[in-house]
N, C-alpha and C positions, 0 to 999 in steps of 0.2 A: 507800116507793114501789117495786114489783114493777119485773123486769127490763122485760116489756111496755110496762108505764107507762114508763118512763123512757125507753124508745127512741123511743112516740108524742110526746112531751115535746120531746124531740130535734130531730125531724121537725119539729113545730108549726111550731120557732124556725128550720128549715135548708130552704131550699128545694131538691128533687134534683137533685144533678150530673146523672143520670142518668134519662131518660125513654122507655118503650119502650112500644109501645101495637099490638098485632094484629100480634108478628112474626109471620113465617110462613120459613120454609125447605125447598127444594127442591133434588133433586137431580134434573134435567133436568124430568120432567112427574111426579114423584114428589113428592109433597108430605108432609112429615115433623114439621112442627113447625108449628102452624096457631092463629091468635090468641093468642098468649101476650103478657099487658100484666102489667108491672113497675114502680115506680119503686126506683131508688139514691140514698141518702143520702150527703152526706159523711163519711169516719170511719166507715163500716159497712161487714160484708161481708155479703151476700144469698148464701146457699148455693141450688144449685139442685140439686133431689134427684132419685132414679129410677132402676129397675133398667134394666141393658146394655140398649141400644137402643130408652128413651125418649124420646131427641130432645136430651140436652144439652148433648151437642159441636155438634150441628145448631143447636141456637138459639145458641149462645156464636156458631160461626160466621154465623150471619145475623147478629147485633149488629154483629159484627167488620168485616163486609162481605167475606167470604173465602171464602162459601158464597151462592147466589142465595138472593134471597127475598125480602120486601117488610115493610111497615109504620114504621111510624114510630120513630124513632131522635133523641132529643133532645138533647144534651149541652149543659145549662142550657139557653138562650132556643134556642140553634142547632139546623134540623132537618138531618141530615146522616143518611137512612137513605138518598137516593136517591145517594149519594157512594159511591165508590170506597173500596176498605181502607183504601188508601195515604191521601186524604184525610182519612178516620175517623181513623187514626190522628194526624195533623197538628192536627184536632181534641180529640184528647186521649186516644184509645183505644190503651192497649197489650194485645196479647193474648199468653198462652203457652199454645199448643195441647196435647193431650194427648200429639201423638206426641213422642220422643225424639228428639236430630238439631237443636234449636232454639240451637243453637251451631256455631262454624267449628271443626272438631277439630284441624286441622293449624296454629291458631294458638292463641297463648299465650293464657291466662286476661286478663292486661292488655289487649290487643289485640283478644279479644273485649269488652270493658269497654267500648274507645275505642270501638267501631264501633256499643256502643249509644247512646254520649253524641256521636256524629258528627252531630244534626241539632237540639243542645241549641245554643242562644248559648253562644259560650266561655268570656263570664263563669258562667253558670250549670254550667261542667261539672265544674269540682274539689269544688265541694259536691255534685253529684248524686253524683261516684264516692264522696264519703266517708260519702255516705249506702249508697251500695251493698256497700260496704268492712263500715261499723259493723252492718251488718244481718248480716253473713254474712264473720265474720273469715277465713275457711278461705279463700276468695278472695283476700284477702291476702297469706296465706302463702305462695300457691300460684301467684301471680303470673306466673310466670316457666315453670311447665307447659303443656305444651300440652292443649288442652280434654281434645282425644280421649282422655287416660288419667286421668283424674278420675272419679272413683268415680259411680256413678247419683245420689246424692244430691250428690253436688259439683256436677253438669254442669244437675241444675235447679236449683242455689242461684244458676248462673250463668246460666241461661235468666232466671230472674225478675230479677234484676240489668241483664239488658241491655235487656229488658222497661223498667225504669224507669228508664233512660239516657234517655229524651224525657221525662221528668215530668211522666205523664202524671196525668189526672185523672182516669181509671177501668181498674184493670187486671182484666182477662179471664183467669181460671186454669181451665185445663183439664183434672182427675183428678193435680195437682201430687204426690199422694202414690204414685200407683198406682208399683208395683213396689219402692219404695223400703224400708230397713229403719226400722221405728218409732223410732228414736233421732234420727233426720231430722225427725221429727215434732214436737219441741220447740223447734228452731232454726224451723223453717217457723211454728209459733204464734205463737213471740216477732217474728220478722220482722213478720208479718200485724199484729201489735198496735199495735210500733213504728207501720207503715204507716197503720194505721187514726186513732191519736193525732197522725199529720200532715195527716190531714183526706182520705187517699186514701179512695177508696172502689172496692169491690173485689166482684165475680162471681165464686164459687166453684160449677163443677158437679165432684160429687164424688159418689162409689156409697161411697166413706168414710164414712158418716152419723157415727161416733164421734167423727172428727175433725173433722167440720162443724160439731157441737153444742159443741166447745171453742172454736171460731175465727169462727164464726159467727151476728150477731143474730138473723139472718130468714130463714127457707125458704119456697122452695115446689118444689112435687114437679109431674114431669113425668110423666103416663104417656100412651104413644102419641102423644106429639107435643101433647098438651093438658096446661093447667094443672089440677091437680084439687084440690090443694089447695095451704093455706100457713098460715104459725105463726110466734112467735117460739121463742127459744130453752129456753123452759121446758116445751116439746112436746118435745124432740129429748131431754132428762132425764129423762124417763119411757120406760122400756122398752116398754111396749104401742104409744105413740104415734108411737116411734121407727121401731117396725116397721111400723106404718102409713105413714110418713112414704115410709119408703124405698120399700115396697111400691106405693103410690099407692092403699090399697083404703080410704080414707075419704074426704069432700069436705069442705071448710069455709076 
């Protein structure tokens, strides 16, 4: 059974965390990202692809509810698009936006931890940090630092960790790799993996295509604020298709 097959397979048997149907995103009467329908499976990551300024920090933000916009927004039975961030998130959404800064820098690495697991039930907080601990040891070690001198790749190991201090049931990553050095790039896969094998299910927009086809079952590509196409992960392995993917110049 092909990777395709086995993910539709998957599917059959998993009904989606995640339901999105005609987002749309706006920035005042500006309208950027217009009918985009999705669904998220559990234990999957859905890559969203496309060159600078096709709309996929704008749709991540409409999902998130952090950006105006409309359409429909499911998180299993519940419809929560006409809801507030804050709600969305209460719901089950954690996002980590692209920009940098998604951490306190004048407080310690632990202290940033606590303030993700502050809206977890208490009983449920020492397994979520040690889930966030085993994903990302350097955290660990570094405990007692304060954020702000944590290397680029230390300070998002710590943005996604505080991210999943509410355990949540779908996390929103936004360009998680941009600016980082590629040896960041295999502690982030194996995290993503971990994450995926505990049934999270996970939004990657990324202009990385390289590293969306390691970390990722399902794409689709944005160009201009539309969906124009989408594939599983045996399109992003093939060099021609890949450049297509990312370009947005094919439909299917």
């Amino acid at each position: 059974m092909n990777a395709a097959a086995t993910i539709a397979t998957g599917q059959a048997q998993a009904a989606p965390v995640m339901t999105c149907r005609g987002i749309v995103a706006r920035y005042s009467r500006i309208t950027v990202v217009e009918g985009v329908d999705f669904d998220l499976y559990p234990g999957e990551m859905l890559a969203v692809l496309g060159p600078n300024g096709a709309g996929k920090s704008s749709m991540l933000g409409a999902v998130s509810g952090i950006i105006s916009g409309a359409g429909e927004v499911k998180i299993r039975d519940t419809e929560i698009g006409g809801m507030s961030a804050h709600k969305r998130a209460a719901h089950g959404i954690a996002f980590v936006p692209e920009r940098r800064g998604n951490i306190f820098p004048t407080m310690s690495v632990e202290e940033n931890i606590d303030v993700g697991l502050r809206l977890l039930p208490v009983q449920d907080r020492e397994a979520q940090r040690e889930l966030i601990l085993g994903l990302f040891p350097i955290l660990k070690q570094r405990a007692d630092a304060m954020a702000g001198v944590l290397s680029g790749g230390e300070q998002q190991m710590l943005a996604i960790g505080m991210a999943l201090g509410r355990k949540p049931q779908v996390l929103l990553l936004d360009e998680p790799t941009q600016g980082l050095a590629p040896m960041v790039f295999d502690i982030l896969e194996n995290a993503f993996n971990i994450l995926k094998r505990s049934g999270l299910a996970l939004l990657l927009a990324e202009q990385n295509v390289p590293f969306a086809a390691r970390v990722a079952e399902r794409y689709v590509v944005l160009s201009h604020g539309h969906l124009v196409r989408q594939g599983g992960k045996e399109d992003l392995r093939n060099p021609e298709e890949l450049a297509e993917a990312f370009l947005g110049t094919a439909n299917g």
